[in-house]
N, C-alpha and C positions, 0 to 999 in steps of 0.2 A: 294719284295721277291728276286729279282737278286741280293740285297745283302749280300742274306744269300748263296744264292744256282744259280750258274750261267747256272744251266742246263736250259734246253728248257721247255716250257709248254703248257699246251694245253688249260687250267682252265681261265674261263673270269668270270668278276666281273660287277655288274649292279647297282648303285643305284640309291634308287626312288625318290630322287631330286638333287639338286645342290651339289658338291662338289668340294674339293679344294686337288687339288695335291699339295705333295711338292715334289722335288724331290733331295734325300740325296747323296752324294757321297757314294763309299762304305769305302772311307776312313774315311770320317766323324764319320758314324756308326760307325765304330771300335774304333776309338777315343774316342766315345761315350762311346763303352761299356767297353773298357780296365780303362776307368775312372769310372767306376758304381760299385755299393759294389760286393760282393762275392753272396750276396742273390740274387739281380740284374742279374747277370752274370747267375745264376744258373736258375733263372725264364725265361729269355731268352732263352737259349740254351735247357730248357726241353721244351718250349714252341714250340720250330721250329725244335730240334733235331740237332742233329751233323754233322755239314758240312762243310767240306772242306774248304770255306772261312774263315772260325771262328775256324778252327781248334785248331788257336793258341793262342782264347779267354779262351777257357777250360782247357790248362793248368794252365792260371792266374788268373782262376774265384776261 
């Protein structure tokens, strides 16, 4: 999430067995998504909402 939004949070997360972090820069991510179609871009950003860090995904989605 600090990719998207680098505000502070309070929300913990627990799963009920093993799991595997990766951990993405937030440059990667953008790279990622400035490279993802328009549909892409648009499913993202409605999915997590408009923030700051991606602000400038939205103009080129």
């Amino acid at each position: 999430m600090a990719l998207i939004s680098d505000k502070p949070r309070t929300a913990t997360a627990a799963a009920k067995g093993d799991v595997v972090c990766f951990i993405v820069p937030q440059v990667v991510f953008q790279i990622e998504l400035d490279e993802s179609s328009a549909l892409m871009k648009s499913l993202v950003l409605n999915l997590i909402g408009s923030y700051p860090l991606l602000d400038g995904a939205i103009g080129r989605a």
